[in-house]
C-alpha positions in Angstrom: -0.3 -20.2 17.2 2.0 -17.2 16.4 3.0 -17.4 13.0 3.2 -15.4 9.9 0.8 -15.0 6.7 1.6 -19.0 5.0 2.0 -21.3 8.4 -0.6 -19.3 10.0 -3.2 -20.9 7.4 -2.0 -24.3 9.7 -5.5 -24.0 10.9 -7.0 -25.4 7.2 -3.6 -26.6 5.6 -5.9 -27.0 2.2 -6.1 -23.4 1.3 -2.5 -22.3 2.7 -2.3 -20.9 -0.8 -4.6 -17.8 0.6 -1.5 -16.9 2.7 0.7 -17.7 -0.3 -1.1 -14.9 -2.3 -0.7 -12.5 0.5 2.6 -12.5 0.8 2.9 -12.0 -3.0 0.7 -9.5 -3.4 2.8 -7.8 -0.2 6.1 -8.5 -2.1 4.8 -6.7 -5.1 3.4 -3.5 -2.9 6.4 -3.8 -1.2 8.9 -3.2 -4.6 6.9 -0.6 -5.7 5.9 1.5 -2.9 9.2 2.6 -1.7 9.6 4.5 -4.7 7.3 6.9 -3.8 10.0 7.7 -0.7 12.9 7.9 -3.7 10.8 10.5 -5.5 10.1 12.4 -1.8 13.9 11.6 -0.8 14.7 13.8 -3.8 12.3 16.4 -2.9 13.8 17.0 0.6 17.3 17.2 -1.1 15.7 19.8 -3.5 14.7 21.7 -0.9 17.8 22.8 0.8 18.2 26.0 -1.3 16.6 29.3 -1.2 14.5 29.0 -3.8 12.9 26.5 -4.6 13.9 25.0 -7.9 10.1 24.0 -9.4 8.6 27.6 -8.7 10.6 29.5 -11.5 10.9 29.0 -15.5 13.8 29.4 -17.1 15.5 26.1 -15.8 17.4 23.5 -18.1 14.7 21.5 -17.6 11.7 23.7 -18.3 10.0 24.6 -22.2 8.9 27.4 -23.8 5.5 26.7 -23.0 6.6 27.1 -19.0 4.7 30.0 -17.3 4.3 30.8 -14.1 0.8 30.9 -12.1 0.9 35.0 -12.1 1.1 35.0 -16.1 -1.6 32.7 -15.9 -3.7 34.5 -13.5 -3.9 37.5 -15.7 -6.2 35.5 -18.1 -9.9 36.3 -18.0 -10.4 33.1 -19.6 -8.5 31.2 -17.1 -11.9 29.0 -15.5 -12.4 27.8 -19.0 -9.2 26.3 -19.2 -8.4 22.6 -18.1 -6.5 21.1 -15.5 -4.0 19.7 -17.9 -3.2 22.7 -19.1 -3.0 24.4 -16.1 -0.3 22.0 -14.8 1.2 21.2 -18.4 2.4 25.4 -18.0 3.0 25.0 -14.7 7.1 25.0 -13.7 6.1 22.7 -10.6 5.0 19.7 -13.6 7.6 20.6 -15.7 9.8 19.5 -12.7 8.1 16.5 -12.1 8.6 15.2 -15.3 10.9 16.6 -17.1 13.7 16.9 -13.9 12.7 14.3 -11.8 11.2 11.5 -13.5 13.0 12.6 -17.0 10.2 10.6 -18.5 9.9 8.7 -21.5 7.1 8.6 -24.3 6.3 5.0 -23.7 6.9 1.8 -21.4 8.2 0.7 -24.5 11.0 3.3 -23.9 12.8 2.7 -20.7 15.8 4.4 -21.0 18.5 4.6 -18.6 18.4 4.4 -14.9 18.0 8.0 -13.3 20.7 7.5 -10.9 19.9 10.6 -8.3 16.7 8.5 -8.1 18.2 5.1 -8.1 20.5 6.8 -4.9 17.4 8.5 -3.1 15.7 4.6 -3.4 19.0 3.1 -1.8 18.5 5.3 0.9 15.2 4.5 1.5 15.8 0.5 1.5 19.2 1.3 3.8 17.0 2.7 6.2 14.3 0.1 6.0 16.9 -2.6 6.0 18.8 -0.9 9.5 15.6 -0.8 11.3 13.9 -4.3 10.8 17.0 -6.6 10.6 17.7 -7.0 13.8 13.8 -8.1 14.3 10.6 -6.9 15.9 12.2 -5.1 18.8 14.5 -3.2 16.7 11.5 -1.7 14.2 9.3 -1.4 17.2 11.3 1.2 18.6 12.1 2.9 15.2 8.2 3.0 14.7 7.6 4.8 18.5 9.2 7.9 16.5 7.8 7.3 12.7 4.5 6.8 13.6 4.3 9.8 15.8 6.3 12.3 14.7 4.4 12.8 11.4 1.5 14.0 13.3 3.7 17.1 14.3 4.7 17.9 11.0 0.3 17.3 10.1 -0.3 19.9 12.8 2.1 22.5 12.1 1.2 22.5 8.5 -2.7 22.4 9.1 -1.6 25.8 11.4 0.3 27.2 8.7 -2.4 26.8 5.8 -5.3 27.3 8.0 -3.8 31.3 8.0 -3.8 31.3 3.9 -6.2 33.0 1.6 -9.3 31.1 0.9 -7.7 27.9 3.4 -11.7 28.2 4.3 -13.5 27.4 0.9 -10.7 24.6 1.0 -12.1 22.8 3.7 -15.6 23.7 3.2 -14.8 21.8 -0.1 -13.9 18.7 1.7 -16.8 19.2 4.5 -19.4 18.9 2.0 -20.7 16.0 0.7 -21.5 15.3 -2.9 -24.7 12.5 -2.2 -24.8 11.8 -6.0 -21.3 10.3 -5.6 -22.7 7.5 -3.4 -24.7 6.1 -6.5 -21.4 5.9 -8.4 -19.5 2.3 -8.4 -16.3 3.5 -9.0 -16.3 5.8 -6.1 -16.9 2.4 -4.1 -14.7 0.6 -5.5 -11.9 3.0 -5.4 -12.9 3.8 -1.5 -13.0 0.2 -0.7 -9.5 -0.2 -2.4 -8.1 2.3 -0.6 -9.3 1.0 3.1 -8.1 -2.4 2.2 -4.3 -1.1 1.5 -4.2 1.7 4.4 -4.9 -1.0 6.8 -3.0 -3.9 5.2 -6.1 -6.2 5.4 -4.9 -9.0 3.3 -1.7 -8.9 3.1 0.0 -10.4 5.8 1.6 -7.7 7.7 -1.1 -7.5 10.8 -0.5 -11.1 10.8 2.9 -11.1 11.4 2.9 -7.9 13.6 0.0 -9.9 15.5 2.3 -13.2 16.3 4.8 -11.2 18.3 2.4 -10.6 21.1 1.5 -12.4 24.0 -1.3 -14.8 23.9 -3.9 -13.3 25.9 -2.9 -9.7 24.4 -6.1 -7.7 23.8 -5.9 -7.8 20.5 -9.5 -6.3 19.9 -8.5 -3.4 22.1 -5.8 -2.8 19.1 -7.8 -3.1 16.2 -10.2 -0.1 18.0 -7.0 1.7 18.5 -5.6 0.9 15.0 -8.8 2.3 13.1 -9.3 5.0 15.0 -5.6 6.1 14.6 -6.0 5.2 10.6 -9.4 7.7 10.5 -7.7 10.3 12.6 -5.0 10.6 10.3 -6.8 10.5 7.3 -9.2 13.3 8.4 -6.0 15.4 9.4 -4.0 15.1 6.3 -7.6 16.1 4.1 -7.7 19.1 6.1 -4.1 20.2 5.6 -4.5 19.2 1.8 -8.1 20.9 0.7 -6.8 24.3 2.9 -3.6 24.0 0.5 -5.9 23.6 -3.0 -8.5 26.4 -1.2 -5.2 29.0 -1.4 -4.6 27.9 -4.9 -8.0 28.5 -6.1 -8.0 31.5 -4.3 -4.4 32.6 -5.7 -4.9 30.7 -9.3 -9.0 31.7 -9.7 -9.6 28.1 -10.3 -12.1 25.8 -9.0 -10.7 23.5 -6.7 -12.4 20.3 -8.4 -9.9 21.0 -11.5 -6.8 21.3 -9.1 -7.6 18.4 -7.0 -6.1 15.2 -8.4 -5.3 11.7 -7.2 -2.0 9.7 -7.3 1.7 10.8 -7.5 0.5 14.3 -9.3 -1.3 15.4 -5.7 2.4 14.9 -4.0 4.7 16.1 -6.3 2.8 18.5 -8.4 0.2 20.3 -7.0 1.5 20.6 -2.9 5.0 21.5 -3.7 3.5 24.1 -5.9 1.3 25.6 -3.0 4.4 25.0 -1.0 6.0 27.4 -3.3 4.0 30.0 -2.8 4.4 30.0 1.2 7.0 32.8 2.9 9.7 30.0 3.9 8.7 27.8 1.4 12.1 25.2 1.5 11.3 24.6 5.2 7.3 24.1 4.5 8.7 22.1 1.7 11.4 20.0 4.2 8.9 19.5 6.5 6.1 18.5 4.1 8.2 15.6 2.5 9.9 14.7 5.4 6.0 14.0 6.5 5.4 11.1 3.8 9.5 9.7 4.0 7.8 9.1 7.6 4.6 7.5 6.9 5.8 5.9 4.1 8.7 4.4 6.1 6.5 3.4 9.3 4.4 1.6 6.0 7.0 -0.4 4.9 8.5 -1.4 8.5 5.0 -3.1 8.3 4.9 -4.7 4.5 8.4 -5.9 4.6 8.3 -7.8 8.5 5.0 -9.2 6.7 7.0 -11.0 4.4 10.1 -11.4 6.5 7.7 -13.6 8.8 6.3 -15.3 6.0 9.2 -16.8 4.8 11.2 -17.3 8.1 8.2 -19.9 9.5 9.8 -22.4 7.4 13.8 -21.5 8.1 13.4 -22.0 11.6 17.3 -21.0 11.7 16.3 -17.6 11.0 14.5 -17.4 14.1 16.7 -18.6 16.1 20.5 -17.7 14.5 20.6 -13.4 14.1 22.9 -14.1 10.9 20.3 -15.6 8.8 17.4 -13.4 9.5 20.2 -10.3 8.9 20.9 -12.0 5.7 17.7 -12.7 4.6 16.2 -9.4 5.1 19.7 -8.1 3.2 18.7 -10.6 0.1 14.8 -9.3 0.0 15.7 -5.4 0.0 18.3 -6.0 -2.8 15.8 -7.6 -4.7 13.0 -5.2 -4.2 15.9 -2.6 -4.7 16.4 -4.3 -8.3 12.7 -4.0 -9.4 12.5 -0.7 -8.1 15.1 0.1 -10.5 13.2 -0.4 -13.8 10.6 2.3 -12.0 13.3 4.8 -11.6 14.0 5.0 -15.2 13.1 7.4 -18.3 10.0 4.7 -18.1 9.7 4.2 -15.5 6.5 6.0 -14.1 4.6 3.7 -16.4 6.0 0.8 -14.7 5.2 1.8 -11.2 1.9 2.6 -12.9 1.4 -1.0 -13.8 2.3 -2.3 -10.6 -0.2 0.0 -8.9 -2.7 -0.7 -10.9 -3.0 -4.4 -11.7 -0.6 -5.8 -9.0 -3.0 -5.6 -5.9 -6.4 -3.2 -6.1 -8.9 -5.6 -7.3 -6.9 -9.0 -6.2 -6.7 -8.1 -2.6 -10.7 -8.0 -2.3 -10.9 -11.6 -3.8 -8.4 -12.5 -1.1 -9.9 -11.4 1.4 -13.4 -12.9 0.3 -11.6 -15.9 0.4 -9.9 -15.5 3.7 -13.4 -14.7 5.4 -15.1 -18.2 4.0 -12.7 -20.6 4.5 -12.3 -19.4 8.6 -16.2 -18.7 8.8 -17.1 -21.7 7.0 -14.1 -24.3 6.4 -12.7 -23.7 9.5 -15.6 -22.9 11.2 -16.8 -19.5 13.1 -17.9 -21.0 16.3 -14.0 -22.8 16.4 -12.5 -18.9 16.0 -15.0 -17.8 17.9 -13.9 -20.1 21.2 -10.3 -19.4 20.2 -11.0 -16.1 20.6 -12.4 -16.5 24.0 -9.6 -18.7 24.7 -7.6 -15.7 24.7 -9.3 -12.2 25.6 -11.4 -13.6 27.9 -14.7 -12.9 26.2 -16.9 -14.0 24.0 -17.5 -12.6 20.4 -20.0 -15.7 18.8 -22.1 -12.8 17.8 -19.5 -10.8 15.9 -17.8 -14.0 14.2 -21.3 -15.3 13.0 -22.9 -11.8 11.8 -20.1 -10.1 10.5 -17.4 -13.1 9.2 -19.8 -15.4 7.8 -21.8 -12.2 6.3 -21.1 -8.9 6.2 -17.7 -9.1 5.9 -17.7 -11.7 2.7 -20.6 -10.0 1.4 -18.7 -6.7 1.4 -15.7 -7.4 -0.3 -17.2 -9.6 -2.8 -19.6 -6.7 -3.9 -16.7 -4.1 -3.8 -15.0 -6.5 -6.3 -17.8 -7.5 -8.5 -18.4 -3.1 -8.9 -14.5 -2.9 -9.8 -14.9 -5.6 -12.4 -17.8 -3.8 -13.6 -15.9 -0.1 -13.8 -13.1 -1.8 -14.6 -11.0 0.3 -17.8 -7.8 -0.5 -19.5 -5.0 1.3 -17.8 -4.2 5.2 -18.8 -1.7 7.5 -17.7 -2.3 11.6 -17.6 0.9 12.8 -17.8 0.9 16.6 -16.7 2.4 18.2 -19.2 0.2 16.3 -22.0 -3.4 17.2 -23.4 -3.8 13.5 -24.1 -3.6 10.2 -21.4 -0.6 7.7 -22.7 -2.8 4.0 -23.6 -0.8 1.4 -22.4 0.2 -1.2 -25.1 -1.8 -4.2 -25.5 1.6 -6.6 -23.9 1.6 -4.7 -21.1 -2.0 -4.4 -20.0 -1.6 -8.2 -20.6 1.5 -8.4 -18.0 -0.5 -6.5 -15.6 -3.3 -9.1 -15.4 -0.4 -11.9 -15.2 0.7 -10.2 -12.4 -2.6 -9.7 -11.3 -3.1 -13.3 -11.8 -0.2 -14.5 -10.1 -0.9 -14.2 -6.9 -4.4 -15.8 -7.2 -2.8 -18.9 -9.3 -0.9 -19.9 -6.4 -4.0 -21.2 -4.5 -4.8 -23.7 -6.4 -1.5 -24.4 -7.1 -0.8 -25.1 -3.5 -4.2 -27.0 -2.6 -3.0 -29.5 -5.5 0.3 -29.7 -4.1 -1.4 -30.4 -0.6 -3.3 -33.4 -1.5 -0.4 -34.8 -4.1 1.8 -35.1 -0.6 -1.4 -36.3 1.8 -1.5 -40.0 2.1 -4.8 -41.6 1.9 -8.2 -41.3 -0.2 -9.4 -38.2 -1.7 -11.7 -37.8 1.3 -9.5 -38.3 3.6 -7.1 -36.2 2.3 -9.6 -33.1 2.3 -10.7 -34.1 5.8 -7.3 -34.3 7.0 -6.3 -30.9 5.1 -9.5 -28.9 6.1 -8.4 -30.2 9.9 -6.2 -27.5 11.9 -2.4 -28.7 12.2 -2.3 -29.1 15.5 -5.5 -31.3 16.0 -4.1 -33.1 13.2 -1.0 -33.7 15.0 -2.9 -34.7 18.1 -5.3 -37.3 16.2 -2.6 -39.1 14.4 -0.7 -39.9 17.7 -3.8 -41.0 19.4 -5.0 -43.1 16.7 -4.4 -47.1 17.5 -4.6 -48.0 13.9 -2.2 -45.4 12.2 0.5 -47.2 10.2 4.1 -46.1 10.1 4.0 -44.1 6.8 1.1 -41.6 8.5 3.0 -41.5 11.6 6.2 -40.5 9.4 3.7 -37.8 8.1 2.3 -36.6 11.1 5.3 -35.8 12.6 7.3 -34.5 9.5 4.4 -31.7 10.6 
């Protein structure tokens, strides 16, 4: 069976809502994550001038209270003072928000579309759109260079800031472990979160990458590949980041732990700052964001085939006639386009915020609970187990039974019950304020319905399954919990099926 995120859940039709979810939850990551490549888009076009434009004060954008990090430096109070008012001093935030993002006070205040921004996020969809409309072949090739070629940039940076002042405390910094943190749930949670999303577990995009390839392609040979490439690469890019923060701290005299920050403020507040500071600093700064337009890209080349193969199971024509596919994938970036609009306004960060926060982080672990019982359970692990011999060649009872009937479930479900547990209304730290912005009641309440969206359509769809399945309620939930195919073979072989069943069975 090669199929996408929905048809693929043909092997227990009754919770094909699972796969409906998925490919929600990847729309929504989809629309929101490309932003991030406007925002570094805008960076690279910054760049292309001698100086770079968010390591001086005196700009149109910059206040009174802008100050650069020697002024700062001279203070013999400078440990005592916080990271927010470091960075809320700092040219490089001032940049960030009062330049780029031009932001707001509120959600409640959109504004006006930043066009520079809306134009950097055009680019990013033209290029997504160029490389994956022609189908798999076409973005296979495209990824040959955006998967590697980031790697070089990695490299050459890790060279670069290996050489700097205090590069050493850096990674000595991110070497060391801090054990107490392992008692912590948010830690956990957040950790577990982010392993989900960096290998798309969930959302449909392995899926549909997976249903391109041959049947008896090792595909456990890729998975080993895939995870060690993912921990590579995230081992690489903390070295080149902590030997960046060690220079500040050694530059600023601040402890790293109050540079360091998560989110968009690591990106495009504190690294172009240390970029700044580098002799050459635009083509550190080119080659840094060029870097994530890369990774981000080879990302999305992912996310949006996901959903592309989603959709196109059921519009057969798109398969088969270039035209449709071309116009369908035209029709999804415009409207992911459209919503990544409203995040490119005066507001806009505190959309994007929202999305990132409720549309995905804690959902995706219930999905993939759910994904792990109904194959170990519903559709049983010895079944996927034999498939799976079927086509590598080998047996893997052991690793079906121990870790998708267990571990696996067991995992995720305690990753989500320690994020409902931390769980916190969202905030927003903006850098150049004391004070985190508290989202308004109506939109912490949108969040969770978009939150709940995704999850909604499962039942949803497991009503609509046994509305249209003729027969009793058990027999409807035998035939549903049956894989398509042996459904298919059953009713034809059955003596005593009547003509509305056959009209059924083969309308599937």
């Amino acid at each position: 069976m090669s199929k996408g995120a929905i048809a693929a859940w043909d092997i227990c039709p009754l919770f094909r809502g699972i796969g409906c979810a998925s490919t929600l939850i990847n729309f929504l990551v989809n629309s929101y994550y490309t932003v991030i490549l406007g925002w570094a888009f805008h960076f690279i076009f910054a760049s292309f001038t001698i100086e770079l434009p968010w390591t001086t004060c005196g700009n149109p954008w910059n206040t009174e209270s802008c100050s650069s990090a020697e002024t700062r430096t001279n203070s013999s109070n400078v440990t005592q003072l916080s990271r927010q008012h470091l960075l809320a001093v700092d040219p490089a935030a001032e940049y960030w928000e009062n330049r780029v993002l031009r932001i707001s006070s509120g959600i409640d205040h959109l504004g006006t579309v930043q066009w520079d921004l809306a134009l950097c996020l055009l680019l990013a969809w033209i290029i997504i759109f160029l490389a994956i409309c022609r189908g798999i072949k076409t973005s296979g090739k495209v990824m040959y260079f955006t998967a590697t070629t980031p790697y070089l940039f990695m490299i050459t940076l890790l060279i670069r800031t290996a050489q700097l002042e205090g590069a050493s405390t850096g990674i000595s910094y991110y070497l060391k472990p801090d054990w107490k943190k392992l008692a912590d749930m948010t830690v956990w949670s957040d950790a577990g979160t982010q392993i989900f999303f960096s290998y798309a577990i969930g959302l449909g995009a392995l899926t549909a990458l997976g249903s391109y390839n041959r049947y008896h392609h090792n595909s456990v040979r890729d998975c080993l590949l895939f995870a060690g490439a993912n921990t590579f690469t995230s081992l690489l890019a903390g070295f080149v980041i902590f030997a960046t923060l060690g220079n500040m701290s050694y530059v600023s005299k601040v402890p790293i732990h109050l540079i360091a920050e998560s989110g968009p403020g690591l990106a495009f507040i504190i690294y172009p700052k240390a970029l700044g500071t580098m002799p050459g600093s635009p083509i550190w700064s080119f080659c840094f964001f060029t870097m994530i337009i890369l990774l981000g890209i080879d990302s999305m080349f992912g996310g949006v085939e996901g959903f592309i193969a989603a959709i196109s199971d059921y519009f057969p024509q798109m398969i088969s006639n270039t035209w449709y596919r071309v116009s369908f994938v035209a029709a999804t970036c415009i409207i992911s386009y459209a919503i990544g609009l409203f995040m490119v306004t005066n507001g806009g960060m505190y959309i994007f915020q929202l999305f990132d926060y409720y549309s995905g982080s804690r959902i995706i672990l219930l999905v993939t609970f759910m994904e792990c019982v109904v194959i170990g359970y519903v559709y049983g692990w010895k079944r996927f187990a034999d498939d799976m011999k079927s086509m590598y060649g080998f047996s893997l009872k052991w690793f079906c039974c121990f870790y998708l009937c267990i571990i696996t479930p067991l995992f995720t479900m305690v990753l989500f019950i320690f994020s409902v547990i931390v769980y916190e209304e969202l905030t927003y730290m903006r850098a150049v304020s004391p004070e985190p912005y508290h989202f308004p009641k109506w939109a912490v309440v949108l969040g969770w319905m978009m939150a709940s969206s995704s999850l909604f359509l499962i039942p949803v769809v497991m009503i609509v399954e046994l509305i249209r399945t003729p027969g009793s309620f058990i027999e409807r939930l035998k035939y549903l919990c049956t894989p398509r195919l042996t459904q298919h073979n059953n009713c034809l072989n059955s003596p005593s099926i009547s003509d509305r069943h056959l009209l059924f069975c083969n309308s599937h």
